[in-house]
ZABALUM-79506 format. One line per 4 residues: number of its first residue (from 1); for each residue z, x, y of C-alpha. Coordinates in steps of 0.02 Angstrom, whole numbers, plus 50000, padded with zeros to 5 digits. Layout:
NUM = Z/X/Y  ...
***
This chain:
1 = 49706/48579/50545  49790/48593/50373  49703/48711/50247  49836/48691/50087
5 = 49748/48586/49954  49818/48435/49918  49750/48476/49713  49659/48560/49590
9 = 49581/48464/49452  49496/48545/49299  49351/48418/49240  49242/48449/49082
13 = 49069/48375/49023  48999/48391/48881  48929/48287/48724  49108/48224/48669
17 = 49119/48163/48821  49175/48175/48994  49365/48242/49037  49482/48284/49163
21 = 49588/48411/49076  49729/48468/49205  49758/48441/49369  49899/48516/49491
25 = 50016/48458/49551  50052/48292/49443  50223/48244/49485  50261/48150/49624
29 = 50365/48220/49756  50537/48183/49769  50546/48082/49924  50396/47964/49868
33 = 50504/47931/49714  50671/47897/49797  50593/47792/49930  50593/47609/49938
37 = 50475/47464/50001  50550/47323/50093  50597/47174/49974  50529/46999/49986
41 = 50655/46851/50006  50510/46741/49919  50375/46763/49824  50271/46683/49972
45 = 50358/46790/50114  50256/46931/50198  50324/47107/50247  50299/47133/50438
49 = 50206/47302/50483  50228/47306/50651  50084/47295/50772  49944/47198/50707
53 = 49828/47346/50741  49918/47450/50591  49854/47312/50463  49666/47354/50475
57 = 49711/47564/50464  49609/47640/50317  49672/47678/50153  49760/47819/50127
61 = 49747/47926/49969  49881/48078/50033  50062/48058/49999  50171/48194/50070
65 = 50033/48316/50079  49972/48291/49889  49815/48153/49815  49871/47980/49768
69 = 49809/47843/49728  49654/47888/49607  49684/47865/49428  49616/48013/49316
73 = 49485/47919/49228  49396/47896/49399  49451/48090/49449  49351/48119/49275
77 = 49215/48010/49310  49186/48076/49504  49165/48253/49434  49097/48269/49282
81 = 48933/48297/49343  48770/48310/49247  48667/48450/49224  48542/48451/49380
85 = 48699/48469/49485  48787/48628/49414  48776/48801/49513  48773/48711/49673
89 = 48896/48650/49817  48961/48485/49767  49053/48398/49912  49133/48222/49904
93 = 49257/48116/50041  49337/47968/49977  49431/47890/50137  49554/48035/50207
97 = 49524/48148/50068  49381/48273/50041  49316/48356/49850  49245/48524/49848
101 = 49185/48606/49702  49066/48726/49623  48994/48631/49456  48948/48763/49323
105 = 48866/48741/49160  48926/48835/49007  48803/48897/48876  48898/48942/48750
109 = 48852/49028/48581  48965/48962/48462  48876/48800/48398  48694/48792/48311
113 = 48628/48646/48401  48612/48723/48593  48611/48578/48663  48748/48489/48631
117 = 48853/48673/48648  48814/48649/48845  48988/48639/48931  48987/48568/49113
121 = 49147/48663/49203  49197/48582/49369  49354/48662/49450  49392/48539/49626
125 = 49494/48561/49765  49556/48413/49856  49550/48441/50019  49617/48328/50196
129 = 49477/48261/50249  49467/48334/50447  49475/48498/50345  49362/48620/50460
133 = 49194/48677/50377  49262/48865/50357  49393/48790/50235  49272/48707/50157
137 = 49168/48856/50125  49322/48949/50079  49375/48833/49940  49208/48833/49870
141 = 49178/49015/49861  49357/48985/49767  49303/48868/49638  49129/48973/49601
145 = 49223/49125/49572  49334/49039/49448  49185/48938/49382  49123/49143/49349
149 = 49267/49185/49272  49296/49048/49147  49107/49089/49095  49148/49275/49074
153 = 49300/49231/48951  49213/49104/48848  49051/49232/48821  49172/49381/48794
157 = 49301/49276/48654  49289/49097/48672  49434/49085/48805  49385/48913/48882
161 = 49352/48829/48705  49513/48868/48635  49596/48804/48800  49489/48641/48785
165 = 49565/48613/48607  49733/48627/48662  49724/48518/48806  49608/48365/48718
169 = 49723/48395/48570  49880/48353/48675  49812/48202/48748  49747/48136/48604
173 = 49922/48148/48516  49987/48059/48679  49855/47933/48662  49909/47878/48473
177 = 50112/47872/48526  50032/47751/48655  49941/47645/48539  50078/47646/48433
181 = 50226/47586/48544  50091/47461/48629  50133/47325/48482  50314/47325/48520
185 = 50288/47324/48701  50187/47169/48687  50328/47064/48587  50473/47052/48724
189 = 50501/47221/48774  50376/47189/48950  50521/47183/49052  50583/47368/49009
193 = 50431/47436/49072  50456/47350/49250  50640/47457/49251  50570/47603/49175
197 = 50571/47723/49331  50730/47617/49426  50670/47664/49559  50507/47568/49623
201 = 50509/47432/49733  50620/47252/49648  50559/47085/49671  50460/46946/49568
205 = 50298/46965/49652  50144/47040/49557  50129/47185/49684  50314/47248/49597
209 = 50234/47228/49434  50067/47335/49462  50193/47437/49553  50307/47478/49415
213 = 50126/47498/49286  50082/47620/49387  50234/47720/49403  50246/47689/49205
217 = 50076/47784/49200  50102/47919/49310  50254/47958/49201  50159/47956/49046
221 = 50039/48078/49114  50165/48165/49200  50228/48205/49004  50052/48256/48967
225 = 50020/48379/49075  50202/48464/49075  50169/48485/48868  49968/48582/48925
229 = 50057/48687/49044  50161/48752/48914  50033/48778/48784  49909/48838/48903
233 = 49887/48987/48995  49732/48914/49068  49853/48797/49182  49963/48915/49194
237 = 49836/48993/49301  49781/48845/49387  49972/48813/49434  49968/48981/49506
241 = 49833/48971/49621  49906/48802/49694  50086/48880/49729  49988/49058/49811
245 = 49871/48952/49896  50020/48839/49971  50152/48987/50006  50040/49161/50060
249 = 49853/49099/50058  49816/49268/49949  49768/49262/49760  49794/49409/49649
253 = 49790/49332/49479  49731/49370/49301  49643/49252/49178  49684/49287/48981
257 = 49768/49452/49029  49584/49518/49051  49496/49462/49235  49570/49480/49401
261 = 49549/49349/49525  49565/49394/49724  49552/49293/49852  49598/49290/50028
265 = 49615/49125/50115  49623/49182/50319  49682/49017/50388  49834/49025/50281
269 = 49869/49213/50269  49869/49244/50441  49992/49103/50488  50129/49214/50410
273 = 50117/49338/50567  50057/49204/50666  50156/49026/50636  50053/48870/50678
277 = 49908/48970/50718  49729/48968/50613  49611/49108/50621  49450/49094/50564
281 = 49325/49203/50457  49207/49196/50608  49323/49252/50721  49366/49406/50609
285 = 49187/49443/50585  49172/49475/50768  49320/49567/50793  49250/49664/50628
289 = 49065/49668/50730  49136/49764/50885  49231/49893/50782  49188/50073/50852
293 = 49258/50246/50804  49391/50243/50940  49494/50111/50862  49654/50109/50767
297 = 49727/50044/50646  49895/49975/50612  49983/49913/50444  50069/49764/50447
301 = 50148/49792/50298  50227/49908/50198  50087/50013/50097  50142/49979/49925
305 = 50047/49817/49942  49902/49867/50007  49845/49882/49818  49842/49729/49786
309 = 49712/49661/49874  49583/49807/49833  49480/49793/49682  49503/49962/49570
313 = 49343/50019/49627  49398/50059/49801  49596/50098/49755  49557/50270/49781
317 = 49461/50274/49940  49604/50178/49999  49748/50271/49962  49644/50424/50032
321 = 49645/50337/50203  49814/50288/50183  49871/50470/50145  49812/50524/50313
325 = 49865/50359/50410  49930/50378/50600  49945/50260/50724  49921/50382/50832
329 = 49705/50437/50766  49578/50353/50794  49458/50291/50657  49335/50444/50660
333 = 49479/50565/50656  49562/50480/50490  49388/50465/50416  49379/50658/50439
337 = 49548/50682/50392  49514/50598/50234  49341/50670/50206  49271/50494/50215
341 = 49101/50431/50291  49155/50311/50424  49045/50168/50359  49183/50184/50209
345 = 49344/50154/50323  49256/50009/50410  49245/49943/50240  49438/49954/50185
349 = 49493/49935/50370  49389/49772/50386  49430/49707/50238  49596/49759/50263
353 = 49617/49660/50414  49526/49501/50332  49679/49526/50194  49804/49509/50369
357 = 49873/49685/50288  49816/49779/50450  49775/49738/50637  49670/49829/50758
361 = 49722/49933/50874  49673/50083/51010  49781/50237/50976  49948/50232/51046
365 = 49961/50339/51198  50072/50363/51366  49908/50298/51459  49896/50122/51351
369 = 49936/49949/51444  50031/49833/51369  50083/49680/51416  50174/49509/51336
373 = 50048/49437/51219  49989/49245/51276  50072/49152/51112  50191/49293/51070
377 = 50342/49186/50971  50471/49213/51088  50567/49052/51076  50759/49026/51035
381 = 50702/48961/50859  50638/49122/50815  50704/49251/50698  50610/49379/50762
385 = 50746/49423/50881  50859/49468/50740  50740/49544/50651  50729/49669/50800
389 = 50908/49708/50795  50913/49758/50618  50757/49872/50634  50844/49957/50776
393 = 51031/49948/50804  51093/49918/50970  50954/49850/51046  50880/49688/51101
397 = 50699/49631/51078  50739/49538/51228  50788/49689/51347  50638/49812/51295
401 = 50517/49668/51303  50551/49613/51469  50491/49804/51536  50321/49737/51486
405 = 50318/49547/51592  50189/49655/51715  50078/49758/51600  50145/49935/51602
409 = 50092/50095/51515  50193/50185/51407  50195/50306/51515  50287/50239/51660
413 = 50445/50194/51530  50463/50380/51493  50515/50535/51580  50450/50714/51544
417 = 50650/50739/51560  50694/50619/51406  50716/50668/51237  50598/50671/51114
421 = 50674/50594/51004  50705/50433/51149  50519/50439/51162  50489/50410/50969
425 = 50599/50270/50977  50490/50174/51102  50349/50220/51015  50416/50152/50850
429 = 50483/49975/50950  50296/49961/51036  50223/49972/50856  50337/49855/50806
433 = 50310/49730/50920  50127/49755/50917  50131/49695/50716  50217/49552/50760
437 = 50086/49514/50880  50213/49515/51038  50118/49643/51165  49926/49655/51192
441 = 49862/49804/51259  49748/49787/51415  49591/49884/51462  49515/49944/51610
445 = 49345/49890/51652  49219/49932/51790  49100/49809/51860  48977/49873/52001
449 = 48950/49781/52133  48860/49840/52291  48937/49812/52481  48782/49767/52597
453 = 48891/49718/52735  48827/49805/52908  48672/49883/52802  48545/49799/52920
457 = 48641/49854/53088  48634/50020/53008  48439/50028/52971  48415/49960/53131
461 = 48514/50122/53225  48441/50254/53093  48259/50171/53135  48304/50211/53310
465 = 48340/50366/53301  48218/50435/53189  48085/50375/53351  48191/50473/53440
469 = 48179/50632/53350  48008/50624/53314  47970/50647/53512  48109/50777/53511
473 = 48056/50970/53548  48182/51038/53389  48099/50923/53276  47963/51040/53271
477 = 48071/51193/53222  48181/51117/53082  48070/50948/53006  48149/50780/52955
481 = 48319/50877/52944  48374/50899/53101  48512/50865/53168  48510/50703/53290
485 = 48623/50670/53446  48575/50502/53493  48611/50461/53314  48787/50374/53285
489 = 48767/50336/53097  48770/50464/52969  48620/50507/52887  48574/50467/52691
493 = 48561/50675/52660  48684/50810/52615  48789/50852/52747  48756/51018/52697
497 = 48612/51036/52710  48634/51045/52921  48765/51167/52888  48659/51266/52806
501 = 48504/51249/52919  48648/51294/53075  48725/51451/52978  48528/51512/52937
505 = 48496/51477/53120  48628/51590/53185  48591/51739/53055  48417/51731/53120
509 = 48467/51755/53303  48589/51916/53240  48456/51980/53159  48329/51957/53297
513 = 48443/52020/53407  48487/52189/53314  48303/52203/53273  48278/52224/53478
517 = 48393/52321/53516  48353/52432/53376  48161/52442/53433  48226/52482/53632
521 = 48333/52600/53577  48180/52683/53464  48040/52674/53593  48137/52765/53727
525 = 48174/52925/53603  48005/52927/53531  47867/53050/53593  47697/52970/53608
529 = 47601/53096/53498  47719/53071/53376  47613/52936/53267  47699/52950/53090
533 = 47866/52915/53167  47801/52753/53260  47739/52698/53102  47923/52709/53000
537 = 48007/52628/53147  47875/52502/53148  47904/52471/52951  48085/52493/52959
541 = 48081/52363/53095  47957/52240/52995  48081/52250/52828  48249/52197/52925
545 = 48156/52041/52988  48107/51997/52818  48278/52008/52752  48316/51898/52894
549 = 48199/51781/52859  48206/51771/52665  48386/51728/52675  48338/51596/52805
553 = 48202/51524/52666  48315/51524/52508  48439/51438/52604  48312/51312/52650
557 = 48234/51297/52479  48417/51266/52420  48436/51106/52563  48284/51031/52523
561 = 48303/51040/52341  48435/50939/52359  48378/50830/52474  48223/50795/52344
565 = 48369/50774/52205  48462/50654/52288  48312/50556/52351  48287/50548/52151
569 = 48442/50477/52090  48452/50372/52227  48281/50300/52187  48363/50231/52000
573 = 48452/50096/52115  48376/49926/52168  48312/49941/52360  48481/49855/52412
577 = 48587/49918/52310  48511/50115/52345  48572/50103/52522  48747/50015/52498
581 = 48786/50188/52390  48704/50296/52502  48822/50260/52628  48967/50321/52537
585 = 49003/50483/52583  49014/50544/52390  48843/50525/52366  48775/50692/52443
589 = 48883/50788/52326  48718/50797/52185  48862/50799/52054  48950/50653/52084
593 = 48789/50542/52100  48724/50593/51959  48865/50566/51866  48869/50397/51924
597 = 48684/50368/51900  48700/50419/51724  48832/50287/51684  48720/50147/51788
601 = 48588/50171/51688  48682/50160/51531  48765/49985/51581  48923/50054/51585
605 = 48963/49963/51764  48941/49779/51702  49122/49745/51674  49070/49733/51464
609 = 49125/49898/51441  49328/49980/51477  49356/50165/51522  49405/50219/51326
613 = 49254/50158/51269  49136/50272/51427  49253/50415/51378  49219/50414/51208
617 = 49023/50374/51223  48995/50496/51370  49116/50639/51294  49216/50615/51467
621 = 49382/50652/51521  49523/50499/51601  49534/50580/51748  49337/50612/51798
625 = 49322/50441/51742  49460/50383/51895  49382/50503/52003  49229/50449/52004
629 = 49272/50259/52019  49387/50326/52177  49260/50403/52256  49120/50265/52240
633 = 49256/50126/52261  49148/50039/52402  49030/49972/52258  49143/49990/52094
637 = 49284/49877/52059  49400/49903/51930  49507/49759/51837  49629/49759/51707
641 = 49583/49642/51534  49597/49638/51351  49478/49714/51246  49397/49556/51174
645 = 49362/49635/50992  49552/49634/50986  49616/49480/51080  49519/49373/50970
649 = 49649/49381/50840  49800/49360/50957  49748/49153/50999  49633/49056/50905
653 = 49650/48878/50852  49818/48809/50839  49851/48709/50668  49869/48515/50699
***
C-alpha cells in the first residue's frame, strides 16, 4: 500500500474562468528524462513488448511514483467544480490513479457584484489508485483543512486573491511569449522543436513527433511554474506539504506567516520506527480505546519536539506532563504528579501516540516479560545494530537481545548483588529497545476452566455414604457433620469444622468428668440437714456444666457458620462447575473462596483480562494474585500473551 501522493494540484473557478494554478511536483524525474524508447528501423516496423498479454495492460498515468500523462487543461477541467459540489468529498479514479479533494467556495467581500466575487477553491491530491480508504479519508481531511485556511486568509487580508494575481499574471505573460515565437516556429524552425529536449525518443515516425510536443510542453510549463514558486508563497506552501508528506508524513506549516497547519499522516509517520510497515488510524483508535490508568508511556523522541505537534492551546498541559515524565509511573501517578485530570493525559498521550512521538507501555519493573518482538528489524541490513553501539559503548544489541529469545523478566537478568548502577544500564538498553519496537512485553492471563473428571464417581461414593450415616447411631449426636468412616472421599465442608466438633467433644467429657467427681466428693462430706449447703453445691455444680457447654455451642455456632458461608459462595458457581472447585482442598478456607468468588464474578477468569490489570482494579497485591491461582490451579490456568491494546501497534499491515 503506498500512501505518498503522487501530486497536489491547486484548481480555481470562478467567473473569469476555470484554472489550474500550481501543481507539485511538475518536473519530470530524472530517470524518465534520461531514458530511451526502442528505435524503429522503419517507419512501418513495430516494437516487440514481449508477451502478447502485456499489449492489452491498462493505461498507466504514474511515472516513477508521480501523475503523467494528463495535460493541465483537463487537470483544470476535472476539478473546477461548480457550485452544488463545494463543501463536500469529491472523489475521482482515472485508470491507476485516484483524485481526492475537498471543493470549497469562497465568498469573498472585495467585489460589488456577489456573485461573480464567488471563488471555487479545489486543493487535490493524486492518489495510487489501490490507495486504502483510511488514506483516502486522510487526504481529504488534508485538503478541507487547507480549503479552511485559504478562506481564513482571504476574509482576514485578501491572501488568496493576491496569490491568484500572481499566478494568472505569470501565465498569461508565458502565454503572449508563446504566441509570439509561434510565427517563427511555423516558417522552418519545426524541426528545432523535435531536438528541443535531446533527449526523447529519435526516429521519423509521428509517435517521435507527438513525443517530442509533448516534452516541448512539459518544459514550457515546467518554466511556468518554477517563475509562481518564486513569486508565491502560496506554492511555496504547497511545495512544502508534498516534500513533508513524502519524507516524515507530519505537517507543521504556516500559511502567510499567520495560520498553522498540522497534520499527522499515521501510515507514513509510523513507517519511520517501523520500515515497510502501515498502521492505521483504526488500529490506533483501539489501542487508544483500551487505555487504562496503569499504562505507561514512553517517548520516542527527544522532548524538544514534542511541541511541535501540539496546538498552543495544549503546550502547557503538555510540558506539565512532560516535567514529571518516568518510564517508570503509571498514567494516574503522572496525572497526579502533574496535577492533571486523567481525561487530560489521555488526551496528549493519545494524541501523542497518533503523532508516533510516544508508544504505550506498562511501567518498567523487575516483574515485566519481555520477549523479541514478531517483526522486530533485526536483519544484517539494519543500522539499528550500530545505532546500539553508539548509545552504549561496548556492547552489542546482538548479545543483550538474545537474553530475551524465551520471554524473561527483568528480574531474572539482575542480581540483588549487582550494582546499581549495572541495573540502570539494563533498564536504559530495555527502553531502548522497546522504542525501536524490538521487545514486547508479555502478560499473564487467567482463564477458568473447571476439571469434572471423576466428579460423578465421587457423587456416587458421597451419595453412599451419606445413606450410611443417616442409619448411623452418632448421627443423632452431631447432625449432617459428622464424621463418616465408610466414607473414602473428602467431604465438600471445612475440615475444621470436625476438628472443632472433636476438640468440643473431648472438653465436654473433662468437664463431665470433673463435674462427677466433684459432686461424689461433695455428697459424702455433706450432712443431710444441712439444706443451704446442698443448694450451693447444687448451683456451683449447674454453672461448671454451663461453661462446659457454652464453649461447646460457640464452637459449634462458629462450624456451622461457616459451613452456611461456604455453601454460599459455592452456590455463585454453575452446578458443575460448584463441585469441580469444591473438591479442591482450598476451598474450605472461607478466605480463599471468597477471594476467588469475588474475581469470578467480576470476569476476571476469562483469559480477557492479565494479572496487572486484577491488581490494579481489585487494589491486590502480585503475590495474593499467584497464590490464589496456585491454590485453585485444578480449575485456573494461567498463560503468557501480549496485552492486545499494545501489540496492535507492533504488526499491522505491511506496505506493498
Amino acid at each position: 500500500m503506498e500512501v505518498n501522493p503522487l501530486s497536489i494540484i491547486l484548481v480555481k473557478s470562478d467567473s473569469k474562468g476555470d484554472r489550474l494554478l500550481f501543481r507539485y511536483p511538475y518536473t519530470l524525474p530524472q530517470q524518465f528524462q534520461t531514458s530511451v524508447t526502442p528505435a524503429r528501423k522503419t517507419p512501418y516496423s513495430l516494437i516487440h513488448t514481449g508477451d502478447d498479454i502485456l499489449q492489452n495492460a491498462p493505461p498507466s498515468n504514474i511515472c516513477f511514483d508521480q501523475l503523467y500523462g494528463i495535460s493541465d487543461k483537463d487537470l483544470a477541467t476535472l476539478f473546477a467544480v461548480k457550485s452544488e459540489l463545494c463543501n463536500q468529498k469529491f472523489e475521482l479514479k482515472v485508470n491507476d490513479v485516484r483524485f481526492v479533494s475537498h471543493p470549497t467556495l469562497l465568498r469573498s467581500d472585495h467585489g460589488s457584484d456577489q456573485k461573480s466575487s464567488d471563488i471555487q477553491i479545489n486543493v487535490v491530491f493524486a492518489l495510487h489508485a489501490q490507495a486504502s480508504s483510511s488514506v483516502v479519508k486522510c487526504y481529504y481531511e488534508l485538503s478541507k483543512r487547507i480549503g479552511i485556511a485559504l478562506i481564513y486568509e482571504e476574509r482576514r487580508d485578501g491572501y488568496f486573491s493576491r496569490e491568484i494575481k500572481t499566478m494568472v499574471a505569470v501565465m498569461d505573460e508565458n502565454s503572449a511569449l508563446q504566441e509570439q515565437e509561434q510565427p517563427t516556429s511555423a516558417t522552418g524552425t519545426g524541426g528545432s522543436v523535435g531536438s528541443g529536449s535531446g533527449t526523447g525518443p529519435t526516429g521519423t515516425s509521428g509517435q517521435t513527433v507527438v513525443t517530442n510536443a509533448a516534452a516541448t510542453a512539459a518544459g514550457i510549463a515546467v518554466g511556468v511554474f518554477d517563475t509562481i514558486l518564486k513569486n508565491t508563497t502560496l506554492a511555496q506552501f504547497i511545495k512544502t506539504i508534498y516534500h513533508d508528506l513524502c519524507t516524515t508524513g507530519l505537517l507543521n506549516v504556516t500559511m502567510n506567516q499567520t495560520v498553522t497547519l498540522s497534520f499527522c499522516l499515521p501510515q507514513k509517520a509510523h513507517q519511520f520506527h517501523k520500515k515497510g510497515m502501515a498502521v492505521e488510524p483504526e488500529t490506533i483508535d483501539r489501542c487508544l480505546d483500551s487505555l487504562k490508568p496503569y499504562h505507561g508511556m514512553l517517548l520516542l523522541v527527544d522532548p524538544s519536539e514534542l511541541f511541535d505537534c501540539v496546538p498552543p492551546s495544549g503546550a502547557n498541559m503538555l510540558l506539565q506532563l512532560i516535567e514529571v515524565y518516568n518510564p517508570l509511573k503509571s498514567l494516574q501517578n503522572m496525572a497526579s504528579d502533574a496535577e492533571l485530570l486523567i481525561d487530560y493525559v489521555y488526551q496528549i498521550v493519545g494524541h501523542l501516540v497518533y503523532w508516533a512521538k510516544a508508544t504505550i507501555i506498562y511501567p518498567l519493573c523487575e516483574t515485566n516479560v519481555y520477549v523479541i518482538a514478531p517483526d522486530a528489524q533485526l536483519n544484517i541490513h539494519s543500522n539499528l545494530s550500530d545505532k546500539f553501539g553508539t548509545k552504549f559503548p561496548g556492547m552489542s544489541l546482538f548479545e543483550v537481545i538474545s537474553d530475551f529469545s524465551l520471554p524473561t523478566s527483568i528480574g531474572h537478568l539482575t542480581t540483588p548483588l549487582q550494582h546499581p548502577a549495572r541495573q540502570g544500564r539494563l533498564a536504559q538498553m530495555v527502553l531502548w529497545m522497546l522504542q525501536h519496537h524490538l521487545l514486547m512485553q508479555l502478560h499473564t492471563y487467567v482463564q477458568f476452566v473447571a476439571n469434572l473428571d471423576g466428579i460423578e464417581e465421587e457423587e456416587f461414593e458421597t451419595g453412599r455414604s451419606s445413606a450410611e450415616r443417616v442409619h448411623h447411631p452418632i448421627h443423632l449426636l452431631y447432625g449432617s457433620s459428622a464424621p463418616s468412616a465408610s466414607s473414602s472421599q473428602p467431604l465438600a465442608v471445612p475440615s475444621g469444622g470436625n476438628r472443632k466438633h472433636s476438640l468440643s467433644e473431648d472438653r465436654y467429657s473433662d468437664s463431665l468428668s470433673a463435674l462427677l467427681t466433684t459432686a461424689a466428693s461433695v455428697t459424702s462430706n455433706t450432712r443431710p440437714s444441712s439444706a443451704s449447703h446442698r443448694s450451693n453445691i447444687s448451683h456451683s455444680s449447674v454453672g461448671g456444666l454451663q461453661t462446659a457447654s457454652s464453649t461447646d455451642n460457640d464452637e459449634s455456632i462458629a462450624s456451622n457458620d461457616d459451613d452456611d458461608k461456604l455453601k454460599r459462595l459455592l452456590a455463585a458457581f454453575p452446578e458443575p462447575d460448584r463441585k469441580a472447585v469444591a473438591r479442591i482442598p482450598a476451598a474450605s478456607n472461607p478466605e480463599d473462596l471468597a477471594l476467588m468468588v469475588r474475581l469470578w464474578k467480576a470476569g476476571y477468569f476469562k483469559g480477557e483480562h492479565h494479572l496487572e490489570e486484577i491488581m490494579y482494579f481489585e487494589n491486590l497485591r502480585r503475590s495474593q494474585l499467584l497464590q490464589l491461582v496456585d491454590k485453585f490451579r485444578e480449575v485456573l490456568i494461567i498463560y503468557e500473551t501480549e496485552d492486545p491494546a499494545i501489540a496492535s501497534l507492533y504488526a499491522d499491515h505491511p506496505v506493498e
